[in-house]
py3Dmol code that shows the C-alpha trace and the ligand (Angstrom):
import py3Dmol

protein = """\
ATOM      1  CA  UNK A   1     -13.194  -7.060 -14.533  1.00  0.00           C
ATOM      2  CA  UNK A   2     -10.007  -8.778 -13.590  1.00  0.00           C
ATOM      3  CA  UNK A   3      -8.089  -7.262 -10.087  1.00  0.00           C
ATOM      4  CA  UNK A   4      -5.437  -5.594 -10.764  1.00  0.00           C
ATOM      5  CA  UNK A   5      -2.737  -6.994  -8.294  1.00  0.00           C
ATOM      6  CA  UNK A   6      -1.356  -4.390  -5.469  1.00  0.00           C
ATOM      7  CA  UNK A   7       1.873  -4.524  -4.827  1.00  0.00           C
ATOM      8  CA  UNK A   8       3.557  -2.348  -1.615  1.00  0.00           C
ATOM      9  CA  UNK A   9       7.092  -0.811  -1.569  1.00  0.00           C
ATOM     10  CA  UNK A  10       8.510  -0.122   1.801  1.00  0.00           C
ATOM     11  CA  UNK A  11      11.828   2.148   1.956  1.00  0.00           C
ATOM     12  CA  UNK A  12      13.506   0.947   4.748  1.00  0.00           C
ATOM     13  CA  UNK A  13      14.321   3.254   8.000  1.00  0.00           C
ATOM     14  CA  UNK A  14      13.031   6.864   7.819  1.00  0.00           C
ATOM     15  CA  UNK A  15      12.975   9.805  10.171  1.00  0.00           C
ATOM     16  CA  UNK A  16      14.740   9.546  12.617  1.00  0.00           C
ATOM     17  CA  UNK A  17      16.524   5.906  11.788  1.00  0.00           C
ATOM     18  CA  UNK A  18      18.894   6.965   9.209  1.00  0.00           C
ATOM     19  CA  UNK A  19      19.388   3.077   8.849  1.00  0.00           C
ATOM     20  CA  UNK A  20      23.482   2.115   7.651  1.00  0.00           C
ATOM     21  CA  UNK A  21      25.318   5.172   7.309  1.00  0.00           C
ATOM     22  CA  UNK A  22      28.626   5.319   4.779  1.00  0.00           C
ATOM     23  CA  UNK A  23      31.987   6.532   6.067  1.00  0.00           C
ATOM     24  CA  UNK A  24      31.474   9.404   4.789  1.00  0.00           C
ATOM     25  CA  UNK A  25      27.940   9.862   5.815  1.00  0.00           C
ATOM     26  CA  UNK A  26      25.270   8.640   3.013  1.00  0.00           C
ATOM     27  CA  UNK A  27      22.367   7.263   4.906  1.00  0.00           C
ATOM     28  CA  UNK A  28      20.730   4.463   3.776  1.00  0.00           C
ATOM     29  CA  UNK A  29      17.237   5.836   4.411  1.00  0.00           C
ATOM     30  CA  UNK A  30      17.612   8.588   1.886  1.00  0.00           C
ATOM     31  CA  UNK A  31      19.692   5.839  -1.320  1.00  0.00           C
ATOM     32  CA  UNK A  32      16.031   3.345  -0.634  1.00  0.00           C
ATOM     33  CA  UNK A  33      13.841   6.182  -0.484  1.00  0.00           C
ATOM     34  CA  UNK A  34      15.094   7.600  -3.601  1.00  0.00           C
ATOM     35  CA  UNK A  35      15.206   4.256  -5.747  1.00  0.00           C
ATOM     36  CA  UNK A  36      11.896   2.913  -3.766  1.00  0.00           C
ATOM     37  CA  UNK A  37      10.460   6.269  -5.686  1.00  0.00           C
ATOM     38  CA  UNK A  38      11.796   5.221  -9.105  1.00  0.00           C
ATOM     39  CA  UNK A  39      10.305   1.605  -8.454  1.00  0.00           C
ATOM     40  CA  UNK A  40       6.849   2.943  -7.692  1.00  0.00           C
ATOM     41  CA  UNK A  41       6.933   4.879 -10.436  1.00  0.00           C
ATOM     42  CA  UNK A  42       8.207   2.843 -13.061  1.00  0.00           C
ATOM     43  CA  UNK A  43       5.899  -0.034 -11.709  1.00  0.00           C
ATOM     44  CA  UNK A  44       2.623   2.641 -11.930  1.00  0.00           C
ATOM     45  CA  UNK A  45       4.012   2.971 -15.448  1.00  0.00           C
ATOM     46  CA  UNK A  46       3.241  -0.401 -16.396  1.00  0.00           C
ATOM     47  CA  UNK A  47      -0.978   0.362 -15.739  1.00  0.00           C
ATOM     48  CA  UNK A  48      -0.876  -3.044 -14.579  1.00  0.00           C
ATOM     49  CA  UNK A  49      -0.551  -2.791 -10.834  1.00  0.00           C
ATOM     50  CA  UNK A  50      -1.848  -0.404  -8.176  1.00  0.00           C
ATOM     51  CA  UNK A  51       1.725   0.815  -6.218  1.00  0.00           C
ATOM     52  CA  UNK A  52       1.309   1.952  -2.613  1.00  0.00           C
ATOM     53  CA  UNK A  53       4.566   3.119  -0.847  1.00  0.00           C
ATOM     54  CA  UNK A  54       4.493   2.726   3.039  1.00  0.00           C
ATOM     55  CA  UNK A  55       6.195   5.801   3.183  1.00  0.00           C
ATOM     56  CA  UNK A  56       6.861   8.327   0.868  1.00  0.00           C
ATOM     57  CA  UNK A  57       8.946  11.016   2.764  1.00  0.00           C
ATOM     58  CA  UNK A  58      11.407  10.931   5.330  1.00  0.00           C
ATOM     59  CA  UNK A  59       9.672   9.670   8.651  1.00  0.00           C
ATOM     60  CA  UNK A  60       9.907   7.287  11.502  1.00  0.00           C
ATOM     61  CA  UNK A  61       7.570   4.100  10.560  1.00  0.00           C
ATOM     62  CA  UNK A  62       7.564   1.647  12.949  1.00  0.00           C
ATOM     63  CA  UNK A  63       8.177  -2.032  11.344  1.00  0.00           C
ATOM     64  CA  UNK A  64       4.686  -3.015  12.650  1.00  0.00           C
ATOM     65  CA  UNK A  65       2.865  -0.319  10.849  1.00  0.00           C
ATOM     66  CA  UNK A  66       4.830  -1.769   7.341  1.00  0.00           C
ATOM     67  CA  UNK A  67       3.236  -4.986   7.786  1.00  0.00           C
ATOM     68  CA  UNK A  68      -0.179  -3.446   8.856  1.00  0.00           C
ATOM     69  CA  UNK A  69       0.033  -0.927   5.628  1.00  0.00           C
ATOM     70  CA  UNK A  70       0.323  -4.083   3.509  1.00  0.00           C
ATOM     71  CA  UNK A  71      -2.464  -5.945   5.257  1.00  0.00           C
ATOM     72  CA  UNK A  72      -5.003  -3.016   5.394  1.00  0.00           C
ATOM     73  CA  UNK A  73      -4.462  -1.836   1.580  1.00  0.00           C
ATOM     74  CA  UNK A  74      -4.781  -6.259   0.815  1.00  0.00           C
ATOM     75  CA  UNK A  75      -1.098  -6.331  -0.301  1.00  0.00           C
ATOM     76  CA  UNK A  76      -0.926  -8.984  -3.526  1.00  0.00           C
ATOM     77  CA  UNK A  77       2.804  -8.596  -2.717  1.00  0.00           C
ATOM     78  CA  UNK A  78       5.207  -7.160  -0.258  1.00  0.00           C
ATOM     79  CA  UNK A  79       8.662  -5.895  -1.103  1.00  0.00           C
ATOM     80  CA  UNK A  80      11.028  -3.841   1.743  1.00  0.00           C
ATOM     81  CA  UNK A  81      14.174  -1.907   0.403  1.00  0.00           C
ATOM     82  CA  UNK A  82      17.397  -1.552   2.453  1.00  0.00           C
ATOM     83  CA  UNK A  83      21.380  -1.271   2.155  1.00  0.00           C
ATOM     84  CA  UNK A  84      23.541  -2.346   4.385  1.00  0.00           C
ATOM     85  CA  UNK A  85      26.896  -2.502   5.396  1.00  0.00           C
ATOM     86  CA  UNK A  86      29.286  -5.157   6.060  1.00  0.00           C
ATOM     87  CA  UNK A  87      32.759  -4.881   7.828  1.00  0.00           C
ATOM     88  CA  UNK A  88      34.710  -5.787   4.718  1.00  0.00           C
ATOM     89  CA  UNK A  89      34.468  -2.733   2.569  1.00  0.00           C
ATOM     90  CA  UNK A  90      36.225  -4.764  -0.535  1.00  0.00           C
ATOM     91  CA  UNK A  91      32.786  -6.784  -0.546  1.00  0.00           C
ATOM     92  CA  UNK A  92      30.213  -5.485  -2.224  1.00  0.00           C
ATOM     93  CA  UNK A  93      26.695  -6.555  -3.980  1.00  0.00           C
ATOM     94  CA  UNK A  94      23.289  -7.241  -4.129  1.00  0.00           C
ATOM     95  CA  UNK A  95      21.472  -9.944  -1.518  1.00  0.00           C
ATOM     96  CA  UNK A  96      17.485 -10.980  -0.988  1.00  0.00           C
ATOM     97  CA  UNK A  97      16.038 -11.979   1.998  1.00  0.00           C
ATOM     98  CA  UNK A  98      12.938 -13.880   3.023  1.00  0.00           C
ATOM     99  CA  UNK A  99      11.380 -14.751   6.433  1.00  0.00           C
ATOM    100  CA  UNK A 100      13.252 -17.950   8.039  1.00  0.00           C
ATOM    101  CA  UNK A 101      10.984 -20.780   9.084  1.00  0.00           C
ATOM    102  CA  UNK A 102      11.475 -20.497  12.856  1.00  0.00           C
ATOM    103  CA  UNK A 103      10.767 -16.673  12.682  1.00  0.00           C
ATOM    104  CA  UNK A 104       7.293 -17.263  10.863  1.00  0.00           C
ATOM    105  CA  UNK A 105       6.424 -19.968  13.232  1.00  0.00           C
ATOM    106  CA  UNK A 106       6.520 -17.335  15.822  1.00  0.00           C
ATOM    107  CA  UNK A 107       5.019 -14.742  14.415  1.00  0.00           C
ATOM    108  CA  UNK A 108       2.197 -16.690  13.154  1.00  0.00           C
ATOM    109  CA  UNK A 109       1.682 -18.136  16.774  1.00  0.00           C
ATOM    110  CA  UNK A 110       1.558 -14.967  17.764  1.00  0.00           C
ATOM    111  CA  UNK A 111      -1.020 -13.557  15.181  1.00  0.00           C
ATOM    112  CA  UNK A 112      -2.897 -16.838  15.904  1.00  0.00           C
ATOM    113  CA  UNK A 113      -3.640 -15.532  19.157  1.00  0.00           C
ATOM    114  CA  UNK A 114      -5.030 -12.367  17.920  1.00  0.00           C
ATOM    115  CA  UNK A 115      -8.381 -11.936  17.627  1.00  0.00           C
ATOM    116  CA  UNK A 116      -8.358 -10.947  13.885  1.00  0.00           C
ATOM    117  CA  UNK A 117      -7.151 -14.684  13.264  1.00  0.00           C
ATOM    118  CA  UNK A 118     -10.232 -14.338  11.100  1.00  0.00           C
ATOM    119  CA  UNK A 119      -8.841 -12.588   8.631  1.00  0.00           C
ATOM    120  CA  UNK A 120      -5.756 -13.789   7.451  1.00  0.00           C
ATOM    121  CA  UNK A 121      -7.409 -16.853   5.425  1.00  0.00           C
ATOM    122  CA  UNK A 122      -9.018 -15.564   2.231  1.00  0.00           C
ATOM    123  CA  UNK A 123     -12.331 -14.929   4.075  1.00  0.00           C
ATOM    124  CA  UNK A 124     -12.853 -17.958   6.302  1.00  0.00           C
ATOM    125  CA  UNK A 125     -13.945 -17.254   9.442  1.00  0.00           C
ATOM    126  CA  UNK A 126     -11.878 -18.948  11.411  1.00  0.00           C
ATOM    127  CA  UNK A 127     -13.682 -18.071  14.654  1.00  0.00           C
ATOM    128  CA  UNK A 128     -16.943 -20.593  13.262  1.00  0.00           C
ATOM    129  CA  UNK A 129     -14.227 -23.462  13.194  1.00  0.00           C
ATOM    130  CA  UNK A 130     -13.117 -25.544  15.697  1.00  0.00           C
ATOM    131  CA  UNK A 131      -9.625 -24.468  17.075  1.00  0.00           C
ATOM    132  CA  UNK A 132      -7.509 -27.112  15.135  1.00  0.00           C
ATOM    133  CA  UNK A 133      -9.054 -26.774  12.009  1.00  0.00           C
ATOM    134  CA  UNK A 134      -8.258 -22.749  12.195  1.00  0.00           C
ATOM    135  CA  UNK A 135      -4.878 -23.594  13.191  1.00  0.00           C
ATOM    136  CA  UNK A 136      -4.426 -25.826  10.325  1.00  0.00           C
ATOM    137  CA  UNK A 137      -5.611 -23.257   7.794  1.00  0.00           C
ATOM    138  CA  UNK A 138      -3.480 -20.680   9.344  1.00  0.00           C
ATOM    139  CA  UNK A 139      -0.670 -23.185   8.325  1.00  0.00           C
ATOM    140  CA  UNK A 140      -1.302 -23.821   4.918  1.00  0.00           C
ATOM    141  CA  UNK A 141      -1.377 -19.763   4.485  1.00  0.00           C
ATOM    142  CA  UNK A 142       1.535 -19.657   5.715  1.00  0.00           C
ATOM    143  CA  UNK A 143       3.031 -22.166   4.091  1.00  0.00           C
ATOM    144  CA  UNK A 144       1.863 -21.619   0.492  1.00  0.00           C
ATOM    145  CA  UNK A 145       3.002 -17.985   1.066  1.00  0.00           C
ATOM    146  CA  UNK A 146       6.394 -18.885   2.286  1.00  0.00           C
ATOM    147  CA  UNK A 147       6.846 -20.933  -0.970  1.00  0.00           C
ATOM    148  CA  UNK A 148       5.234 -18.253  -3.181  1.00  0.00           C
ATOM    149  CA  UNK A 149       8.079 -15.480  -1.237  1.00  0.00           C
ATOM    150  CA  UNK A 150      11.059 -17.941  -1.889  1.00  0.00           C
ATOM    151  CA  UNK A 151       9.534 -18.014  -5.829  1.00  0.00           C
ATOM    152  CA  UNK A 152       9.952 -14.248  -5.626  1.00  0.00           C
ATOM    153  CA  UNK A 153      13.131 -14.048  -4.262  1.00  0.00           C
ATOM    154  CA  UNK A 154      14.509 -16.344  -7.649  1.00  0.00           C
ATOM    155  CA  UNK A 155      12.344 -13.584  -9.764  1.00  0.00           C
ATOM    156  CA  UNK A 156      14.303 -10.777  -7.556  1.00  0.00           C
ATOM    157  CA  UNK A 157      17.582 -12.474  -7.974  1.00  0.00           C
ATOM    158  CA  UNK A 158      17.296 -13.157 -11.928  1.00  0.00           C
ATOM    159  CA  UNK A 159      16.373 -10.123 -12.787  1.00  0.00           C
ATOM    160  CA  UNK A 160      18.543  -7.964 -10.567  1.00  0.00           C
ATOM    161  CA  UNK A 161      21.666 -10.074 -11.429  1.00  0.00           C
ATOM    162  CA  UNK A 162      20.991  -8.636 -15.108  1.00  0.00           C
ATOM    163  CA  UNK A 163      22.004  -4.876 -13.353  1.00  0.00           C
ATOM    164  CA  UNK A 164      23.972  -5.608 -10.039  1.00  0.00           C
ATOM    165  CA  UNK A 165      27.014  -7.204  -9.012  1.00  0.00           C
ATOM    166  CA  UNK A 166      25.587  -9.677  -6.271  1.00  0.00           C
ATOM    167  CA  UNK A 167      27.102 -11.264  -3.347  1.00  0.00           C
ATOM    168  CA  UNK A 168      27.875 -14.805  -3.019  1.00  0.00           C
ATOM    169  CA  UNK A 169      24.532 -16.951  -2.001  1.00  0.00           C
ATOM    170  CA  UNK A 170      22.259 -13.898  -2.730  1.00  0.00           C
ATOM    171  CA  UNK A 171      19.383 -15.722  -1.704  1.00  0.00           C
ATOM    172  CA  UNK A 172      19.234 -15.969   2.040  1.00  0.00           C
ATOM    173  CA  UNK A 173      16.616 -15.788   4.759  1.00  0.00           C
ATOM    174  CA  UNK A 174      16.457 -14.084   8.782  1.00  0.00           C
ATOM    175  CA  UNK A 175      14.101 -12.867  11.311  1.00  0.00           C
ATOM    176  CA  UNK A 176      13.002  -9.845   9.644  1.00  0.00           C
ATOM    177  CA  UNK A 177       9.465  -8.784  11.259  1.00  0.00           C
ATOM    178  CA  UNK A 178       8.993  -6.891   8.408  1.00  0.00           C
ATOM    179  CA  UNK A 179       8.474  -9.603   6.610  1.00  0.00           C
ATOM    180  CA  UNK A 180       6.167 -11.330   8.651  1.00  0.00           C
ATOM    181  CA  UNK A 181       2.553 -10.950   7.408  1.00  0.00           C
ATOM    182  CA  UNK A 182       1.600 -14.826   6.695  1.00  0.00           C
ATOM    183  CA  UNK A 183      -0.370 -14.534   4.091  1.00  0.00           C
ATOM    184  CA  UNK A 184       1.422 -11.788   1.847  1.00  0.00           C
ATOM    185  CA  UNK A 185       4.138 -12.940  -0.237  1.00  0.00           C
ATOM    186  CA  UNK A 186       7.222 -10.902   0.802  1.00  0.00           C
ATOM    187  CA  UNK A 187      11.258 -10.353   0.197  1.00  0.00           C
ATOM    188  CA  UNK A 188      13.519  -7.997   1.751  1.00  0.00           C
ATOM    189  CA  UNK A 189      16.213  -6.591  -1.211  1.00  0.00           C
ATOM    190  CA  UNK A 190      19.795  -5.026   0.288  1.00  0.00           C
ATOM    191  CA  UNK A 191      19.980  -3.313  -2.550  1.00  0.00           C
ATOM    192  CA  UNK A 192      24.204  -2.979  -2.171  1.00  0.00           C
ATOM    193  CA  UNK A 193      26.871  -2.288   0.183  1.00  0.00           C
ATOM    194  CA  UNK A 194      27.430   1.637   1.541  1.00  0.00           C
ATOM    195  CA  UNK A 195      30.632   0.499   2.981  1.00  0.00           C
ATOM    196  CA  UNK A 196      31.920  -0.754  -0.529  1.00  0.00           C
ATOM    197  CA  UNK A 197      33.527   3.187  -1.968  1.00  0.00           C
ATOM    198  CA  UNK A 198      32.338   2.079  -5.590  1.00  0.00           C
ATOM    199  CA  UNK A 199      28.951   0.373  -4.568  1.00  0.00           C
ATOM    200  CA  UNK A 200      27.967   3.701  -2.383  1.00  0.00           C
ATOM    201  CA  UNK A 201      28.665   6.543  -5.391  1.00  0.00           C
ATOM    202  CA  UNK A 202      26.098   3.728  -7.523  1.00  0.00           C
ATOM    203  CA  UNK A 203      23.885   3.732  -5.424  1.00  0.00           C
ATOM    204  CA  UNK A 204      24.152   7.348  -5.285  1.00  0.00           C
ATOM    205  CA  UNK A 205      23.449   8.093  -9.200  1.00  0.00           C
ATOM    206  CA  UNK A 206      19.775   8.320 -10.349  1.00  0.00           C
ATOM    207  CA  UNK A 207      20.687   6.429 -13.373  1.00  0.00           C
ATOM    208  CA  UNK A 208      21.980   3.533 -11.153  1.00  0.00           C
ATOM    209  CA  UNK A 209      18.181   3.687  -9.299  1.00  0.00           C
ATOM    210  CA  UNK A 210      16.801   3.324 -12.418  1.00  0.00           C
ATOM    211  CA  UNK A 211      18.732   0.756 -13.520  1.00  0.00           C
ATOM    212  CA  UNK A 212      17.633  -1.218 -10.059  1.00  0.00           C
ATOM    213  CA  UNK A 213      13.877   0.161 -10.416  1.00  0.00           C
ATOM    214  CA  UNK A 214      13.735  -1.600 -14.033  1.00  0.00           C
ATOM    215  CA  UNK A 215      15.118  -4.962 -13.063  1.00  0.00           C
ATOM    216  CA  UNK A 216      12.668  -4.794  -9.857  1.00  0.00           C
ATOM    217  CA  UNK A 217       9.615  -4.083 -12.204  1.00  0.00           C
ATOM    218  CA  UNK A 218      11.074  -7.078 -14.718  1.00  0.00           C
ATOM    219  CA  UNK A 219      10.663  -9.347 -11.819  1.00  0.00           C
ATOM    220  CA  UNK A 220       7.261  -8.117 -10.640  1.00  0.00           C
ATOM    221  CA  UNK A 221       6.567  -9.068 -13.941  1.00  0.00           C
ATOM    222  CA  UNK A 222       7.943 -12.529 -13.448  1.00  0.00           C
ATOM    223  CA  UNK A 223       6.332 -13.638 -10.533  1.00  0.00           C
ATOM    224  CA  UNK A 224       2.908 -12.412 -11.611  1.00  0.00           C
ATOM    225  CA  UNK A 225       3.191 -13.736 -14.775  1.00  0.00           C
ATOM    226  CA  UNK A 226       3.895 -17.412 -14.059  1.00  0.00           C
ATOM    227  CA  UNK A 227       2.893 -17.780 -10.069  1.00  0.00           C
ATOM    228  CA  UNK A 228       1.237 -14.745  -8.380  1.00  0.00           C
ATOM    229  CA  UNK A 229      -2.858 -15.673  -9.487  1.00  0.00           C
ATOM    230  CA  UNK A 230      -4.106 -13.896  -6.466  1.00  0.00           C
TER     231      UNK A 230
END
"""
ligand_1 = """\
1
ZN
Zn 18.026 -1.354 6.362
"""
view = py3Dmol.view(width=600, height=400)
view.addModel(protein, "pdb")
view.setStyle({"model": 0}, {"cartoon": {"style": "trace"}})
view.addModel(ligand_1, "xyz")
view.setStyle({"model": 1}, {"stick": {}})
view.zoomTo()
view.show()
């Protein structure tokens, strides 16, 4: 029987990290944990993927325990949901972030050091291998997921653009260390702007989450469809 792939939703914040909050006072854990919610279930919907949400109430996760989530339930696919806002409030849209080089060159030196280096590489025991060749396979993990997460970032982007106003060079990357597991491909979406008036009463509606949840599944679709053979 084929896998089915497993893709994890993380709602940004939680608990007590309201993440961005609106002038007048929308929190930005409580706009991704609603839409996160439609995602899941709209993705479920599809019978096509098992959907695990890293949290699915409003606690406190630290961003650690994210990336652990995804590694202990063998993540095919990693996707955090935030808003944000920016000092302009006439600017508003849509933006998708992966992991910068420099930032996963730390992280993985890091992880390297760990002693479940093992792990990370589809089942090679690292530990049997001389030190170099284990830090070259470490690499190419890393490296063939960083390509596969810019890959889903065009999906994200495409299909997104088809519901949401986006901002200008939507496609952008920074030391998130949520995104930092090097061998799950993974994108950070800021859904929209709270500090944009129109943007936050969107973001807001239910419709408006669904509308976000359906172009989200369209690209899950994408990226399994033409790259995501796990
Ligand atoms: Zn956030």
């Amino acid at each position: 029987m084929r896998r089915v792939p497993t893709v994890v939703i993380d709602p940004g914040h939680g608990g007590a990290d309201p993440g961005a909050i609106s002038q007048d006072g929308v929190y930005e854990k409580e706009i991704v944990l609603a839409t996160s919610r439609e995602f899941a279930r709209a993705l479920a919907a599809r019978h096509t993927y098992r959907v695990v949400l890293t949290r699915s109430t409003d606690e406190f996760l630290p961003l650690r325990k994210r990336v652990a989530c995804a590694r202990a339930c063998k993540a095919d696919l990693f996707l955090s949901l935030h808003a944000d806002t920016l000092p302009d409030p006439g600017v508003r849209g849509l933006s998708v972030f992966t992991l910068s080089a420099q930032a996963s060159d730390r992280e993985a030196a890091a992880l390297a050091l760990g002693e479940n280096r093992a792990d990370l590489v589809g089942g090679v025991k690292l530990s049997r291998e001389p030190r170099d060749v284990g830090k070259i396979l470490l690499d190419l993990t890393r490296r063939e997921t960083s390509n596969l997460s810019i890959t889903l970032a065009r999906d994200l982007i495409a299909q997104l653009g088809r519901e949401a106003v986006l901002l200008d060079r939507p496609q952008r990357s920074a030391d998130f260390a949520v995104l930092t597991a090097p061998d799950i491909p993974s994108a950070l979406v800021e859904l929209g702007c709270l500090s944009n008036t129109a943007e936050r009463r969107l973001l807001q509606q239910p419709a408006y989450q669904q509308r976000l949840a359906r172009g989200l599944v369209r690209a899950i679709d994408m990226f399994f469809a033409s790259h995501g053979s796990a």
